[in-house]
Steps between C-alpha positions, in 0.01 A plus 500: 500500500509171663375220285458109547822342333263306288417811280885584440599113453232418260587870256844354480412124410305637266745744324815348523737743800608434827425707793724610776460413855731643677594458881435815775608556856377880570328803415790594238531212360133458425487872369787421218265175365219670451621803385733323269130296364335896466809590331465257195106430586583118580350248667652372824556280778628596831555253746624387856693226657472339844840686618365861375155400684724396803693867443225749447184294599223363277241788562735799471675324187157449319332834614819685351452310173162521474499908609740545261322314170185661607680833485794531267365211240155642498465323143773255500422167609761343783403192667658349859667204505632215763882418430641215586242406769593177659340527841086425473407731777680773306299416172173545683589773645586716183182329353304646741668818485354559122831313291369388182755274462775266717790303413517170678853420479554109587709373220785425712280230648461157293274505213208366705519686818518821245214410364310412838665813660384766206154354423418610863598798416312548171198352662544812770541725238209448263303510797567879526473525129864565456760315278751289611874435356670171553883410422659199339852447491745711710654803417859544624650824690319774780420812399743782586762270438791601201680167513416172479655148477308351213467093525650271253175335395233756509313364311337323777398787642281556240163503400422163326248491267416175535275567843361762397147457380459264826638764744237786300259246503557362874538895635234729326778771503407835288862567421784277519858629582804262324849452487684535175802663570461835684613509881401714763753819527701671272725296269543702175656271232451156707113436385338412274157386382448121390305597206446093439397410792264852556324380172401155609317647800352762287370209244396286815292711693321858437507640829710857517855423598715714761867580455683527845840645523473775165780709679775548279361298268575620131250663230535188266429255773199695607377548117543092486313456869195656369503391147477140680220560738598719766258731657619644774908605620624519852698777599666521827877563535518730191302757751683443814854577324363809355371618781762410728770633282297857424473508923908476573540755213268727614582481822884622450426777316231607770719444813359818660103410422272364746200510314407114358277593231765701302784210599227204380304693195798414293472153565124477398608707180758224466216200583269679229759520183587090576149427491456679179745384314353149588181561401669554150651219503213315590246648209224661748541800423197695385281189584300659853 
């Protein structure tokens, strides 16, 4: 069932887990979330980003989540989520498609101008009743990517603590993504989670924190993210390389097959056993 992502955020504040929103493109995709959330009768969110809207288009993207919620999660809640939006008229758009929540993402801007930029945002948003994520501090790396040249000082990149009660303040966000270590894309070994830094945010404001760029991150880092505050895990690139990789196997051992649905059910058998295993990880399971 599709719920407002109020009703999932505010269960997990409350107990103490993180919940998994994880990135979709298609119809298979889609089908291995939710069934993965049936599966171990989780919570979760399933969201879109401006280049999936540009791929599949924002009405046959939503109607294929929503169809599918209504249908196969007939008691689990999912909610629909904005990634990454950084163009307004694409915020307003999913808002008045039914999203109950969007991600303004202007933190590569200067402090200010992210401020101005996402308030407008969050304005637009509460408007339509939905919630509205903000982001402070960049986080490095593109999803899909398995290789990236990490900075010398990135600490910089970073959240800082310092400015954040004025940004929460300034913005009226719901949720706020940060930067403590994670990247965007698949780097198994090179993150890490800034469990000092993660803890003065926690301490300085109360609103539910985001963790971009979980892929590949490890069990203990996770464990620490949420212990310090974190409500709610990105997962993007994990999906696409399982996926992908299931596809080019299938797809040599069924050289002579032309039908798609037995060369890309695989793939959303694949899609469903990631998203499992991070719903584990992430302590929601048995919480819908």
């Amino acid at each position: 069932m599709l719920v407002h992502i109020k009703t999932l955020v505010s269960k997990a504040q409350r107990q103490g887990y993180a919940l998994g929103a994880f990135n979709t493109a298609n119809l298979e995709i889609t089908q291995g979330i939710v069934r993965a959330a049936v599966a171990r009768r989780s919570p979760v969110i399933v969201q879109v980003s401006e280049a999936t809207i540009k791929y599949a288009g924002l009405k046959p993207i939503t109607h294929i989540v929503e169809t599918i919620a209504k249908n196969e999660a007939v008691d689990i809640p999912v909610a629909l989520h904005l990634d990454h939006g950084r163009d307004f008229h694409t915020i307003a758009e999913c808002l008045h498609a039914g999203f109950s929540s969007i991600h303004i993402d202007a933190s590569e801007l200067p402090l200010d101008e992210n401020i101005a930029v996402t308030r407008q945002s969050v304005d637009y948003a509460h408007r339509f009743g939905a919630w509205a994520q903000g982001e402070l501090g960049s986080i490095l790396g593109k999803e899909g990517l398995v290789k990236v040249d990490i900075p010398d000082d990135p600490d910089r990149y970073m959240t800082d603590p310092s400015v954040v009660r004025r940004y929460v303040a300034a913005t009226r966000v719901d949720t706020l993504a940060v930067s403590v270590g994670t990247m965007h894309g698949f780097y198994r070994g090179k993150e890490h989670v800034d469990r000092r830094r993660l803890a003065a945010i926690s301490r300085l404001v109360r609103k539910p924190l985001v963790l971009h760029g979980g892929s590949g991150l490890s069990r203990s880092s996770i464990r620490t993210a949420v212990r310090y505050g974190i409500r709610i895990i990105n997962i993007d690139t994990e999906l696409r390389m399982a996926f992908t990789e299931t596809l080019r196997r299938n797809l040599r051992r069924k050289l002579t097959s032309y039908d798609p649905r037995k060369i890309l059910g695989p793939s959303t058998d694949a899609i469903q056993r990631v998203v499992e295993s991070k719903l584990a990880m992430f302590g929601s399971v048995g919480r819908a």
